[in-house]
C-alpha positions, -999 to 999 in steps of 0.1 A, spaced: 796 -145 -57 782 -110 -62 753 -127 -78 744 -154 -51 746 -129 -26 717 -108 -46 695 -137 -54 701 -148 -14 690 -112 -7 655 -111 -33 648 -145 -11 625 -129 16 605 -152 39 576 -134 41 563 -109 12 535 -82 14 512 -73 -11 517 -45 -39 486 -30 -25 501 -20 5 509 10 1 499 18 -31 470 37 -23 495 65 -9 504 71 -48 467 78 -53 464 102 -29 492 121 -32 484 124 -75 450 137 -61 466 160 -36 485 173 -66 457 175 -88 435 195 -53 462 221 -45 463 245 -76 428 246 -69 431 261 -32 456 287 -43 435 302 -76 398 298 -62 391 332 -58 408 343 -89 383 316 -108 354 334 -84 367 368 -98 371 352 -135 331 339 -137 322 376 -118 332 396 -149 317 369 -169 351 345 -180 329 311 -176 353 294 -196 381 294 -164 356 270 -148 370 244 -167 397 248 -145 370 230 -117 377 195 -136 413 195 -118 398 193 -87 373 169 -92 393 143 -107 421 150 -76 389 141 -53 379 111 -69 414 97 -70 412 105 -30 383 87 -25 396 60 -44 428 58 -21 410 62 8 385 31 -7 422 12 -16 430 22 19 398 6 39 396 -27 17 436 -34 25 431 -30 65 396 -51 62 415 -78 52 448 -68 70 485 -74 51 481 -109 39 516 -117 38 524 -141 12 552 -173 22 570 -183 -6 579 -223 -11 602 -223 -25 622 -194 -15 633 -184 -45 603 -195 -72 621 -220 -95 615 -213 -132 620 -249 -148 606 -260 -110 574 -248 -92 562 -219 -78 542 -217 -46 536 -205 -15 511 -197 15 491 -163 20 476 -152 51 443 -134 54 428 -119 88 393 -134 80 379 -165 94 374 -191 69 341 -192 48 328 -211 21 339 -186 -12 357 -186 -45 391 -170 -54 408 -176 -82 447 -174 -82 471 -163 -111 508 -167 -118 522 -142 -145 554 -132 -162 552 -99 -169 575 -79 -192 576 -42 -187 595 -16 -213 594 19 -227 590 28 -261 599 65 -274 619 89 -256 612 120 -238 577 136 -234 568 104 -260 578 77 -237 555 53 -231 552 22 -205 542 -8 -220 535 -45 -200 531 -78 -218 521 -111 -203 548 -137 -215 531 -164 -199 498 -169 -178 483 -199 -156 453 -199 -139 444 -224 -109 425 -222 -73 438 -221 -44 433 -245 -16 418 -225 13 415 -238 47 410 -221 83 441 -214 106 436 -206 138 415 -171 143 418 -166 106 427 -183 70 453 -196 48 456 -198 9 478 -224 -2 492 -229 -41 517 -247 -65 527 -240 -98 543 -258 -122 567 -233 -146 580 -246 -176 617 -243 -183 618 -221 -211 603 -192 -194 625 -156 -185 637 -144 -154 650 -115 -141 688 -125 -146 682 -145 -178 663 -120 -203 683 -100 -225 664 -76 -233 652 -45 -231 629 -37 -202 621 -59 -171 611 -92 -161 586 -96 -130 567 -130 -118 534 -116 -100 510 -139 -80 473 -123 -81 441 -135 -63 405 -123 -71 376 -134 -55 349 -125 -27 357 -129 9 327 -119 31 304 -102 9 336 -80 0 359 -82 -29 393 -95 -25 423 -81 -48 458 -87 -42 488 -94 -62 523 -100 -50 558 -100 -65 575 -130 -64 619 -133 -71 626 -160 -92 659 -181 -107 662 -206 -129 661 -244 -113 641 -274 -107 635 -274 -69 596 -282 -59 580 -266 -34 574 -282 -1 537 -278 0 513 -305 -9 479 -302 -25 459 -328 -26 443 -349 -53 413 -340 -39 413 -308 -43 431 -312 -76 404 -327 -88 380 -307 -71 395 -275 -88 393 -292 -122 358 -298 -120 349 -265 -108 369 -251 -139 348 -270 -159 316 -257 -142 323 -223 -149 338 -223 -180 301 -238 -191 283 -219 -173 301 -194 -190 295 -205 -223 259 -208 -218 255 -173 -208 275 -157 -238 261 -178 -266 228 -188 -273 228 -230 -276 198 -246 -289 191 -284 -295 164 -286 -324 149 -318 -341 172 -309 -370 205 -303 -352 218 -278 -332 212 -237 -335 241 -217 -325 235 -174 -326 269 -154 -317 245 -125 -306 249 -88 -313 257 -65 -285 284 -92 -269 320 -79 -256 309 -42 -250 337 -33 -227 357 -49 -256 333 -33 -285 334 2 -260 366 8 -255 379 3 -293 350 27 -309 359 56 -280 399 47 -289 395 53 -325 373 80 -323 397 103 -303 431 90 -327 403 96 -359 397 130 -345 433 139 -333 439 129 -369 412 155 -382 426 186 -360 459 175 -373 451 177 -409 434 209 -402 469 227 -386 484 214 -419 460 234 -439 467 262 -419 506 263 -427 519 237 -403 540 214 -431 548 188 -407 513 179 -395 512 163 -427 534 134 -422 520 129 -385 478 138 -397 474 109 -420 498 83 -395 468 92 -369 439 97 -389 443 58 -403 452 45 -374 420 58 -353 400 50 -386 409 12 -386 403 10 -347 371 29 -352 356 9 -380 364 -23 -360 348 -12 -327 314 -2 -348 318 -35 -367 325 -58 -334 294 -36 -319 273 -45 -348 284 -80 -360 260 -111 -352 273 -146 -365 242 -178 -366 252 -206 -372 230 -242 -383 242 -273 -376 214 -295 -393 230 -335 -401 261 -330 -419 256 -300 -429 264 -266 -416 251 -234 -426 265 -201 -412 251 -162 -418 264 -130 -410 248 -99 -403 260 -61 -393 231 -43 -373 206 -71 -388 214 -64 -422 221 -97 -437 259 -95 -450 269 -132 -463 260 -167 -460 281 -198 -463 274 -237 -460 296 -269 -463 294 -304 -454 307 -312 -410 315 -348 -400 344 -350 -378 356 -330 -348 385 -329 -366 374 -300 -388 368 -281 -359 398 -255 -346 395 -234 -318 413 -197 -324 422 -171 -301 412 -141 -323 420 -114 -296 430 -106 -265 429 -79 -233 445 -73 -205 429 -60 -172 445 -57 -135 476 -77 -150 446 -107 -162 450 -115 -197 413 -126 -216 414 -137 -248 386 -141 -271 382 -172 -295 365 -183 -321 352 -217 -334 360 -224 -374 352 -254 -390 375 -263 -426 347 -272 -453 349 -279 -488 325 -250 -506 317 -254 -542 323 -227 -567 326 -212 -601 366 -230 -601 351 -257 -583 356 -272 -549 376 -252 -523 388 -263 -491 377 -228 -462 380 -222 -430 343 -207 -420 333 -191 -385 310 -211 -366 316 -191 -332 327 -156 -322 339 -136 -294 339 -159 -266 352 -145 -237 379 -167 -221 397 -197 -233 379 -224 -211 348 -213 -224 360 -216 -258 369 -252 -253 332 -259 -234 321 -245 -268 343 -270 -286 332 -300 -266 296 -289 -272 302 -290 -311 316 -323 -304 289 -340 -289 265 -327 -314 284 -345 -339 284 -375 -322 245 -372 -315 237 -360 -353 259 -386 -367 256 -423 -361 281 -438 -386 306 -411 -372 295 -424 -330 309 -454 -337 338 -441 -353 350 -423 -322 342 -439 -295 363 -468 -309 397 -443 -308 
C-alpha cells in the first residue's frame, strides 16, 4: 500500500525543468567563492605594499566566484526567455516495458527550427569515502528522436513518445548501489537562441502506451532528417573521395580535439601529480611510494593516448578488391596493411569510445574490415581499421553504407549477388 501511495505521489501532472532553479546553486558557490575576498582585500593591498606579490594569488578566488555569477545570471536570463516550459507527462507514470512521453510547453511562437530530444537512464553513485568520495553518472541506456513541434495558441508545444524496453531499471527495481533517474533532455535553437532543458521523469515498471499520437508523417519525416545529418555529418569528419580506381578514404589528423584535448591535459596533471609524489617519497615520505607510481602510470597511459589520438591519421584505399590501409603519427609513416574486400559482410562497425557531455552520451566508432593477410606462417585471417574516430553512431553507420555501395559499384559479380538477397 505504502508503495502505491509513493508511486501515486512521484505521478505529478505537470513537471518543470531541472534548470529552474539551478542557477541559484551557481550563484550562491560564486557568492561563496566573492566574500573572503571583501573581508581580506585590504590585508592583500597591505601584503603587495611591503612587497608579498605572491598573496595575489589569492585574486583567482574572486574571479572564478564572478564568472560563476555571470554564468547564473546567463542560466537565469535564457530560463525566463523561454519561460518554465513545463513538461506533461503521458503516461503519468513513464512505463518501463511501455512508453514514455509527454508534452512540453514553451512561451515562444512557433518557428521553423531543429531540436533534438533525448530519453536517458541515468545511474548515479559514489565511490571512496570521506574527503575521497567521488560522484560518478553512467548512462544505462540512451535514445535519441525529434520531437514533433507545432504552434499552440500564443506559443508552442513539443510533443514525444518513447518506446522503453522491458529490461531496463527503475527506481524501485535496481538493487544496487546508487540511484536510478529517467531524464528527458532537448537541445536545439529556438529564435536565434539556444534551447537547453532536461527534465526528470518518475517511472515504474508496466506496459501502458501513452495517449499521444505521432504521426507517420512525421515518423518518417524524423527518419529522414536523421539520415540527413548523420551524412552530412560524415562528410564533414572524413574525407570521401570517388577515384577511377575506387574509393580514397583519409581519417585526418587533428579530428576529436575536445576528445584528443581533454585526455593530453588529464594525463598531464595525474603524470605530474605522479612526479611531485615520487619526489615527497625521496624526501622521507614512505607512503608516497605506493600512491606515486599508482598515479604516475595512470596519467602516463592517458597522456600517451591523448598525444597519440592528437597525432594519429589512418588512409585508407579501396582500389577493386583490394584494400590498402596506412598509418601515420604526425606524418611519420608507422605501418601499412592490405588484403583482399568483397562483401559487406567483412565490414563491422565498432564503437571504440565514448563521452559524455550535459548527460549526452557520443561514442566514437570505427570501421574494420576482416581480411586474410599473408605471412611468414602463411595466411591469417585480421581485423584491419578502415575508419577512425567518427563522432556519433549515425554517422558511423552513413560511413558503413558508403563502404557499401562502393562495393557494389567496384564489384559487378558481387552487384548481382546482393541485390538478389
Amino acid at each position: 500500500m505504502g508503495r502505491k501511495m509513493d508511486k501515486k505521489n512521484k505521478a505529478k501532472q505537470t513537471i518543470y525543468s531541472n534548470e529552474k532553479s539551478g542557477h541559484w546553486i551557481l550563484m550562491a558557490v560564486g557568492f561563496f567563492f566573492c566574500l573572503p575576498f571583501i573581508f581580506l582585500a585590504s590585508t592583500i593591498f597591505q601584503e603587495v605594499s611591503v612587497g608579498e606579490y605572491g598573496i595575489l594569488f589569492t585574486l583567482l578566488f574572486p574571479l572564478v566566484g564572478s564568472a560563476l555569477i555571470f554564468s547564473s545570471w546567463k542560466m537565469r536570463k535564457s530560463f525566463l526567455y523561454f519561460g518554465p516550459t513545463p513538461l506533461t507527462p503521458s503516461p503519468l507514470m513513464g512505463q518501463v516495458g511501455g512508453q514514455i512521453g509527454g508534452r512540453i510547453a514553451i512561451n515562444k511562437p512557433w518557428q521553423e527550427r531543429n531540436l533534438d530530444i533525448t530519453l536517458s537512464c541515468l545511474h548515479t553513485y559514489s565511490t571512496g569515502s570521506g574527503d575521497n568520495s567521488r560522484s560518478h553518472t553512467d548512462i544505462v541506456w540512451q535514445a535519441h528522436d525529434k520531437p514533433l513541434d507545432r504552434a499552440n495558441s500564443s506559443g508552442s508545444v513539443l510533443e514525444f513518445v518513447f518506446d522503453v524496453p522491458a529490461n531496463k531499471p527503475t527506481e524501485d527495481t535496481h538493487n544496487g548501489r546508487g540511484s536510478i533517474t529517467w531524464q528527458v533532455t532537448v537541445k536545439g535553437i529556438i529564435a536565434d537562441q539556444e534551447f537547453n532543458r532536461s527534465w526528470k521523469i518518475p517511472t515504474q515498471v508496466g506496459s501502458e502506451h501513452s495517449s499521444i499520437i505521432i504521426p507517420n508523417t512525421h515518423k518518417e519525416a524524423a527518419h529522414s532528417a536523421k539520415l540527413k545529418q548523420a551524412e552530412s555529418s560524415i562528410e564533414q569528419q572524413i574525407h570521401t573521395q570517388e577515384t577511377a580506381l575506387g574509393l580514397d578514404i583519409v581519417s585526418d589528423q587533428g579530428r576529436n580535439k575536445s576528445m584528443s584535448i581533454m585526455m593530453t591535459l588529464f594525463g598531464a596533471v595525474f603524470t605530474a601529480v605522479g612526479c611531485f609524489l615520487f619526489f615527497q617519497a625521496v624526501q622521507g615520505e614512505a607512503m608516497l611510494w605506493l600512491m606515486a607510481p599508482i598515479f604516475f602510470a595512470v596519467g602516463a597511459l592517458i597522456l600517451c593516448y591523448g598525444i597519440f589520438l592528437l597525432g594519429r591519421k589512418l588512409e585508407c584505399k579501396i582500389i577493386d578488391d583490394q584494400v590498402h590501409t596506412r598509418r601515420s603519427f604526425f606524418g611519420k609513416v608507422i605501418y601499412t596493411r592490405q588484403g583482399k574486400l568483397t562483401s559487406p559482410d567483412q565490414l563491422i562497425l565498432k564503437s571504440t569510445m565514448t563521452s559524455t557531455h550535459n548527460g549526452i552520451k557520443t561514442e566514437y566508432m570505427g570501421v574494420y574490415a576482416k581480411i586474410n593477410i599473408n605471412g611468414q606462417n602463411g595466411s591469417l585471417k585480421k581485423e584491419i581499421k578502415l575508419v577512425e574516430g567518427i563522432e556519433g553512431r549515425p554517422a558511423g553507420e552513413a560511413m558503413m553504407r558508403k563502404l557499401t555501395d562502393a562495393l557494389i559499384v567496384n564489384n559487378n559479380n558481387l552487384k548481382g549477388e546482393l541485390e538478389a538477397l
